[in-house]
C-alpha positions as CSV (number, residue, x, y, z in Angstrom):
1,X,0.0,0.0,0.0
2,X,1.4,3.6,-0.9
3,X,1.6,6.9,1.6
4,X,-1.0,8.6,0.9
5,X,-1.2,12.5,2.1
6,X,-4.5,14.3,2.4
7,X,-4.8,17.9,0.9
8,X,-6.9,20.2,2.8
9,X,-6.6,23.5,2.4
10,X,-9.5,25.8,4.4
11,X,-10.4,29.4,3.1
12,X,-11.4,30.3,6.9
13,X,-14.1,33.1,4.7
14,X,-16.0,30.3,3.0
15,X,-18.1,28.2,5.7
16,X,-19.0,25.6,2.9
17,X,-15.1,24.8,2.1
18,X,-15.2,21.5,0.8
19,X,-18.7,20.8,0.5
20,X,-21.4,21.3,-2.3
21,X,-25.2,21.1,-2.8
22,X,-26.0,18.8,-6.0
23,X,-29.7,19.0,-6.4
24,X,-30.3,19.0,-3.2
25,X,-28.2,17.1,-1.3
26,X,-24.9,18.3,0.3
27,X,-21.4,16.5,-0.8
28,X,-17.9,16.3,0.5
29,X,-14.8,16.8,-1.6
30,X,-10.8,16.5,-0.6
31,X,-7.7,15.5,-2.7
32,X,-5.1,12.7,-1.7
33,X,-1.6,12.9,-3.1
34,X,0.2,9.5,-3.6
35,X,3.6,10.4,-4.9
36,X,3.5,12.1,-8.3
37,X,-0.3,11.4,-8.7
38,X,-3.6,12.4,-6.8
39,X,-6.8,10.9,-6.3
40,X,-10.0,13.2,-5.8
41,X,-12.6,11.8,-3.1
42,X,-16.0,12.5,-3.5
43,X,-18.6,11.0,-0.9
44,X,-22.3,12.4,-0.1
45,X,-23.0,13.6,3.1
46,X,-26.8,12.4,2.6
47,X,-28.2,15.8,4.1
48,X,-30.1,18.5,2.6
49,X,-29.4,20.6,5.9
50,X,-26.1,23.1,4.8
51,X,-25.9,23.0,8.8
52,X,-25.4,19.6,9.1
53,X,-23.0,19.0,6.1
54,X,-21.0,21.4,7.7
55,X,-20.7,19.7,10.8
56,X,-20.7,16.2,8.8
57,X,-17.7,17.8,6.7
58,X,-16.3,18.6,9.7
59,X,-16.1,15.1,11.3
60,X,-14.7,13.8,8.3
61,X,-11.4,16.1,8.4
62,X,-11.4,15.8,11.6
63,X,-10.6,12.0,11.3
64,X,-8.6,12.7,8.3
65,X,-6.2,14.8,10.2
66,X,-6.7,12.2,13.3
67,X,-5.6,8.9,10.7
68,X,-3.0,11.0,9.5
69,X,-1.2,11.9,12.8
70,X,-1.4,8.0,13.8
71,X,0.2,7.0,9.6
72,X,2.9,9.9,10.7
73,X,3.7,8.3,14.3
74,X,3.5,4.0,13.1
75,X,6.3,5.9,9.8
76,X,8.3,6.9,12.6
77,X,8.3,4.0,14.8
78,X,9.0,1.6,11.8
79,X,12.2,3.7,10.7
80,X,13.9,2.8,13.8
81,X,13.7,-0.8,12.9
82,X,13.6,-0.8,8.7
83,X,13.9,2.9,7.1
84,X,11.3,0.8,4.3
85,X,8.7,-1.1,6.1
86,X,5.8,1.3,6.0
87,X,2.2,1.2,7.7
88,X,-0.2,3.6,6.1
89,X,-4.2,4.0,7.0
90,X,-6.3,4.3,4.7
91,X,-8.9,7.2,5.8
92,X,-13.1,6.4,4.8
93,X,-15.5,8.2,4.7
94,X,-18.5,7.2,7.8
């Protein structure tokens, strides 16, 4: 499995950073960037409420950033034994 690195960047002016309303119902966009290459996630939030994707948004970069800390700490315990053994978690959408 490849390190994966999640791009977030938050435009603190725009509350609906990273989410949309497609007829309706309120989606979730991020980017992940696996070396040279990137991979767009796109998941529904399965709300109509802009209050609630926010919040549901939320959540989800919040375990992102969570999943991310925890791949960065398991790298750095795994270099002290073999600088190329390399655990990665893969962050999903709930």
């Amino acid at each position: 499995m490849s390190h994966r690195k999640l791009s977030i960047r938050v435009d603190a002016r725009n509350p609906d950073h990273h989410i949309w309303n497609n007829n309706g119902t309120w989606w979730f966009h991020c980017t992940f960037h696996t070396g040279n290459r990137k991979r767009r996630c796109r998941t529904s939030l399965k709300t109509r409420d802009v209050v609630e994707a926010r919040r549901r948004r939320d959540v989800l970069i919040a375990r992102a950033e969570s999943l991310r800390t925890q791949e960065l700490a398991l790298d750095v315990e795994r270099r002290g034994d073999d600088r190329n053994a390399r655990e990665t978690v893969e962050v999903q959408a709930a």
